[in-house]
C-alpha positions as CSV (number, residue, x, y, z in Angstrom):
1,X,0.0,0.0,0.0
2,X,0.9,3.7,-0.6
3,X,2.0,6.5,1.8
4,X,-0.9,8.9,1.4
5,X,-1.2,11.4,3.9
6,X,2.2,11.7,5.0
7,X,4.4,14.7,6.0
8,X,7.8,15.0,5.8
9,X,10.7,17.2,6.3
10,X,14.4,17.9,5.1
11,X,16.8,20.6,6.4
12,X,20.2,21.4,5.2
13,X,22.4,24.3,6.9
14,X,23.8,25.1,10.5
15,X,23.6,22.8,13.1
16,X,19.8,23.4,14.8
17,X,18.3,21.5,17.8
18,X,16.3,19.1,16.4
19,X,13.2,19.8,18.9
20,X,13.4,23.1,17.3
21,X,12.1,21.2,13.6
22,X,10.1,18.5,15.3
23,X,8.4,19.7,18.2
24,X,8.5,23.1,18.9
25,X,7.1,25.4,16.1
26,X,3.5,26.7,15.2
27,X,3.2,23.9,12.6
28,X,6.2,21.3,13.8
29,X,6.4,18.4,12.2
30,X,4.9,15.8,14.6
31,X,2.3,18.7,15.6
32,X,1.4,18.5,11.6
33,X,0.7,15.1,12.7
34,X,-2.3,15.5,15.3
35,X,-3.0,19.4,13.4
36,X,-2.6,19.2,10.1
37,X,-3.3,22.9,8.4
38,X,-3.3,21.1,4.7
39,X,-4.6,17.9,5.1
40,X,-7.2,16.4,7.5
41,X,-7.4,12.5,6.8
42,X,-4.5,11.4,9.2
43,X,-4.5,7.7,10.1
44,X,-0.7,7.7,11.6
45,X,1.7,4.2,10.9
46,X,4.8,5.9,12.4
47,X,7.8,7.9,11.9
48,X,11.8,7.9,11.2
49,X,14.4,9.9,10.3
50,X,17.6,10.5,9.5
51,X,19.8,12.9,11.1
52,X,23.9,14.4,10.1
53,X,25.1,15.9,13.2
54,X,28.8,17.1,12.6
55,X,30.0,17.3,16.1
56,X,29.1,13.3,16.3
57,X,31.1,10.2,16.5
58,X,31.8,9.3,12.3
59,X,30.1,12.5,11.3
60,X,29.1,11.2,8.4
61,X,27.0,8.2,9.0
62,X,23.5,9.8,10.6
63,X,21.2,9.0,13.6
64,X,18.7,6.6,12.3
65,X,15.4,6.6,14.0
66,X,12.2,5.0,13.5
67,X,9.4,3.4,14.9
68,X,5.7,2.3,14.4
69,X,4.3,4.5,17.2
70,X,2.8,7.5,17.2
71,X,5.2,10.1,17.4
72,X,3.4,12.4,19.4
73,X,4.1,10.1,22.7
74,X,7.3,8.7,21.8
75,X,9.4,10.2,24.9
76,X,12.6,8.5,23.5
77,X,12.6,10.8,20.3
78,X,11.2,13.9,22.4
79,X,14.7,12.9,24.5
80,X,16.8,12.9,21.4
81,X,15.4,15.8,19.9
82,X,16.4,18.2,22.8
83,X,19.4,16.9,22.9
84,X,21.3,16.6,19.3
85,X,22.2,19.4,16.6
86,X,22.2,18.4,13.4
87,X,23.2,19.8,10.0
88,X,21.2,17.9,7.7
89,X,17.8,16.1,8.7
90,X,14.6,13.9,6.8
91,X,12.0,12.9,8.9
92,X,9.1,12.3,7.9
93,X,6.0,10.8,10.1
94,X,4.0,8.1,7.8
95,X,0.2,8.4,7.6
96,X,-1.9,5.6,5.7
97,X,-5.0,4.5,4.5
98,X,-7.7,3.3,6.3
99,X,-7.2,-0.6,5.2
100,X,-6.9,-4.2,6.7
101,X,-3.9,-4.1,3.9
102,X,-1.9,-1.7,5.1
103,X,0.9,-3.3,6.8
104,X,1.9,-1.0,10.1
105,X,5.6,-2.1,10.6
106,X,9.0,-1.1,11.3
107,X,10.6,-2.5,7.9
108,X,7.7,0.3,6.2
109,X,8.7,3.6,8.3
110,X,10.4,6.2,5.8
111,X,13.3,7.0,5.2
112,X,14.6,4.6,3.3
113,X,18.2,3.8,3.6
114,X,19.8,0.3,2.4
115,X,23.1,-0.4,4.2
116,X,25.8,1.5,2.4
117,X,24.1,3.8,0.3
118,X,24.5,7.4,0.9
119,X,21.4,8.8,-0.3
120,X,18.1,7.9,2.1
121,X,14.6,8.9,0.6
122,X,10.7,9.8,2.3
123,X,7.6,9.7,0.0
124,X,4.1,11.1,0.0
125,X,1.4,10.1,-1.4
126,X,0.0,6.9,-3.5
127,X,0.8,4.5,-6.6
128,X,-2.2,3.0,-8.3
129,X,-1.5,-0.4,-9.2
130,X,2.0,-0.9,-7.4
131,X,1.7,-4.7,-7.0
132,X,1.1,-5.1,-11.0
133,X,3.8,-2.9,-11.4
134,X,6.7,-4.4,-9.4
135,X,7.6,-7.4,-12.1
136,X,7.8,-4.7,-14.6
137,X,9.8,-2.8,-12.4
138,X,12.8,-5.6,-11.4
139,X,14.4,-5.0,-15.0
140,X,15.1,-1.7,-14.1
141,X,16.1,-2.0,-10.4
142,X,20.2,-3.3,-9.7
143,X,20.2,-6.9,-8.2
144,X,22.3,-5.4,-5.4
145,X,19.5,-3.2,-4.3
146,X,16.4,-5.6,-4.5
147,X,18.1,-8.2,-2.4
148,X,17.8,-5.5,0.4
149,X,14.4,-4.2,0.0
150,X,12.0,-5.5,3.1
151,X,8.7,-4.0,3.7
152,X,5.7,-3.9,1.5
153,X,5.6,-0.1,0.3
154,X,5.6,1.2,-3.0
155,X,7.9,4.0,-1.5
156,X,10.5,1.5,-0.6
157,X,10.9,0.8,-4.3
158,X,10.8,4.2,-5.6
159,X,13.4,4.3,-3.5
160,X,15.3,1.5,-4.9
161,X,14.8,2.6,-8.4
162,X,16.3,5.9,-7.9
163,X,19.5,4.9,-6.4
164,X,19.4,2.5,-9.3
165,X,19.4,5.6,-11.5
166,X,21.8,8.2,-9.8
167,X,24.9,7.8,-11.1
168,X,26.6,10.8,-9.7
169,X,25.8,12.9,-6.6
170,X,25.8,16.5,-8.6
171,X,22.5,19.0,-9.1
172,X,22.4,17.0,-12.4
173,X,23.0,13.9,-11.2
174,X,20.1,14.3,-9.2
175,X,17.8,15.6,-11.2
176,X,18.7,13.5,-14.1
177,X,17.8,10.6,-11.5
178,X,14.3,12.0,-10.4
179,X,13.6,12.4,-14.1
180,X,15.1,8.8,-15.3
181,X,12.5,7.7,-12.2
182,X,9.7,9.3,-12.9
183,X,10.3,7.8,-16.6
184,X,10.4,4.3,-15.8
185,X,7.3,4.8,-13.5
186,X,5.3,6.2,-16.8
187,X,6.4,3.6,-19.0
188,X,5.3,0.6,-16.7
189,X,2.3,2.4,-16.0
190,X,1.3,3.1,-19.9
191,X,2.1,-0.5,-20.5
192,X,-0.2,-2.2,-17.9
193,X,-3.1,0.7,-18.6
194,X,-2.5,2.7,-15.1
195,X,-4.1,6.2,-15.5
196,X,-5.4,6.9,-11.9
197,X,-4.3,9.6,-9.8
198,X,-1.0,9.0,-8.2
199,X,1.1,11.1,-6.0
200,X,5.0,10.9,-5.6
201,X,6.1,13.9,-3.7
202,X,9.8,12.9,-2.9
203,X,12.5,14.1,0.1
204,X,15.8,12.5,-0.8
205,X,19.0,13.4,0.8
206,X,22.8,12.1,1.5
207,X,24.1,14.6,4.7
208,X,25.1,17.4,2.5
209,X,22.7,18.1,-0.3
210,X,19.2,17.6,-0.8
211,X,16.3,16.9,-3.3
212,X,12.5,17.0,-3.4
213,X,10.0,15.9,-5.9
214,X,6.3,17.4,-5.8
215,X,4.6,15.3,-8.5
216,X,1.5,13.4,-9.3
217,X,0.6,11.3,-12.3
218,X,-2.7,11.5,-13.9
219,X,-3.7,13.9,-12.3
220,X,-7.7,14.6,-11.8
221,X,-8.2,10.3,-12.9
222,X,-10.5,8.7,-10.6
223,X,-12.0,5.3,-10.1
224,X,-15.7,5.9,-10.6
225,X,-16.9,2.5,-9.9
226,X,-16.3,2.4,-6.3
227,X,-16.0,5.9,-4.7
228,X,-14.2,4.9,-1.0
229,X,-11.4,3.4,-3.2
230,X,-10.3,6.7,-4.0
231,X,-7.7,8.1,-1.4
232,X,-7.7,11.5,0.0
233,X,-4.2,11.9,-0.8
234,X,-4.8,12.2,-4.8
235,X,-7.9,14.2,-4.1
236,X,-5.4,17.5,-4.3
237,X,-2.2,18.2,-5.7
238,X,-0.1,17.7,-2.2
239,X,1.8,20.1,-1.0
240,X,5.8,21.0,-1.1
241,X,7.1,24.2,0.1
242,X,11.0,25.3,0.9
243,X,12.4,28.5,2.8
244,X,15.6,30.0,3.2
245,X,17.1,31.9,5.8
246,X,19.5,31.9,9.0
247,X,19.3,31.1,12.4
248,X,16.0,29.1,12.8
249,X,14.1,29.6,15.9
250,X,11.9,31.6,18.6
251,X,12.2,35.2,17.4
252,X,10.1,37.9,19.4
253,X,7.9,35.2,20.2
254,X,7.7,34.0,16.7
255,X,8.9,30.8,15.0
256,X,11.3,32.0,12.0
257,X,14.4,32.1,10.1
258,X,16.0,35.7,9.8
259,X,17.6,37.5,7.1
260,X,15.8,36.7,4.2
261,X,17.2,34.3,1.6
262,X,20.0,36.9,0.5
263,X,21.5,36.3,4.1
264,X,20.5,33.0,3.7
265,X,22.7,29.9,5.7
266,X,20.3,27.1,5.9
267,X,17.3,25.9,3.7
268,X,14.2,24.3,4.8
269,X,11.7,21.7,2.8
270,X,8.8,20.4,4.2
271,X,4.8,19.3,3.1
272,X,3.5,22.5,5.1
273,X,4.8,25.6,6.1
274,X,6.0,24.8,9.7
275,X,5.7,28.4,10.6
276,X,2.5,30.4,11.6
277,X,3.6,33.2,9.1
278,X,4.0,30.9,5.8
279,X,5.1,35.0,3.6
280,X,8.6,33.2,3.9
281,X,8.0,29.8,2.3
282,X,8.1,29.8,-1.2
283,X,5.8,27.0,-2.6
284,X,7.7,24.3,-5.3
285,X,5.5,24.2,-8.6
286,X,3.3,21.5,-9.1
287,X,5.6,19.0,-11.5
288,X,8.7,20.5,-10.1
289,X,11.7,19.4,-8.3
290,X,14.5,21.4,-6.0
291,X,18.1,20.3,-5.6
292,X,20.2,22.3,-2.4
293,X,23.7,22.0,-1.5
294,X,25.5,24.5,0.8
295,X,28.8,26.6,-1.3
296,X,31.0,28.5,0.3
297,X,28.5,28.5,3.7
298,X,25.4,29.5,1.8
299,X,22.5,27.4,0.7
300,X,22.3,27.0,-3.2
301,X,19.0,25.4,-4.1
302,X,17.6,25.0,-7.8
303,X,14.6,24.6,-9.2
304,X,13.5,22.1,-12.2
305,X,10.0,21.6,-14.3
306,X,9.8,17.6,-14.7
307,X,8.6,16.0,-17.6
């Protein structure tokens, strides 16, 4: 099953307490998860992340978190949120669909990160027909990375099938890699008839850049025949909005970034504005997709129309 209804998160810049992303603001991620301002249907199946704090033991291996319980009372990640820094997070908390199919699990919690591979990866949203679509999918998937997928997600083989597309961590790399994805996903999907409604909104990052996909195929192409079969989550376009600034925290009793993105240090992408004041967050065009690295101490970020 899918990963409708989901939120995630990805942050790239100067250290900041992770409570301050997760728990703390107006619209913090896990509070996005009880009070969503975008999107109402929430039927929660955990959360995970992945965290690069520099000042850690082997800086560039992250915290890995996850579990199938609700976020909101997990006192072990409240613990580790107040207490580590890093410079580069994706979390993302997983909502579902309200199904005896769904499988609630550890192995399906987001991100995705097989052993040894740089880049981890969160999805949003839904793809119709995923179980017709995976023996179409093995031919373009490397042998060393199917051997090591182990829930029952479609997101956990998108994810496989990007890293079996990147072939070099650059902003073209990447985005040649999200487009070579997104290819592969049409194809199979023209040759077994799919042409529902499917989201793939896509946080992807390796510690020290970053990538995000807001996408849906199809578009506006419903089942007819049985109304409750059609999920909330390809109802709308979902959402995908960045911001860049400096500094984030409790300003004059507000949640912000300072100086603007000409000042800008640190970049923040996430499925809603985490702030009460969204003027700040710039949101990604529908079909597009943002690559961020930091140069010379300042965020770059780039923006891409996908096929």
């Amino acid at each position: 099953m899918g990963q409708a209804m989901c939120r995630a998160l990805l942050y790239l810049g100067q250290p900041v307490l992770l409570d301050n992303l997760l728990f703390q603001p107006d619209s913090a991620l896990i509070r996005q998860s009880y009070m969503p301002k975008m999107l109402h249907m929430l039927n929660l199946a955990g959360f995970g992340l992945r965290a690069w704090a520099p000042e850690s033991h082997s800086p560039e291996r992250p915290f890995a978190y996850g579990s199938p319980q609700l976020p909101v009372f997990d006192r072990n990640l409240k613990n580790l949120a107040e207490k580590i820094r890093p410079s580069c997070v994706l979390a993302h908390v997983r909502g579902v669909a309200y199904s005896t199919a769904v499988e609630i699990s550890l192995q399906n919690v987001h991100p995705f990160q097989f052993e040894g591979e740089a880049w981890c990866l969160a999805h949003n949203g839904d793809l119709a027909g995923m179980a017709e679509m995976k023996a179409l999918l093995l031919r373009h998937i490397g042998p060393e990375y199917l051997a090591r997928i182990r829930g029952t997600t479609d997101s956990e083989w998108i994810y496989a099938l990007f890293v079996s597309q990147l072939r070099e961590s650059s902003e073209s790399g990447v985005f040649e890699a999200l487009e070579r994805t997104l290819g592969v996903l049409r194809a199979v999907r023209a040759e077994l008839g799919i042409g529902l409604s499917s989201s793939v909104n896509l946080f992807a990052t390796n510690g020290s850049q970053l990538a995000a996909l807001r996408y849906c195929f199809d578009f506006g192409c419903y089942r007819t025949d049985d109304p409750r079969k059609v999920h909330e989550a390809n109802l709308n376009f979902l959402s995908l909005w960045y911001t860049l600034g400096r500094d984030y925290g409790l300003h004059e009793g507000e949640w912000k970034m300072t100086g603007g993105a000409e000042h800008a240090d640190s970049v923040i992408v996430a499925s809603e504005p985490l702030t009460k004041d969204a003027s700040a967050w710039v949101e990604l065009p529908e079909y597009g997709a943002l690559f961020a690295e930091s140069r010379n101490g300042r965020p770059h970020v780039a923006v891409r129309l996908m096929e």
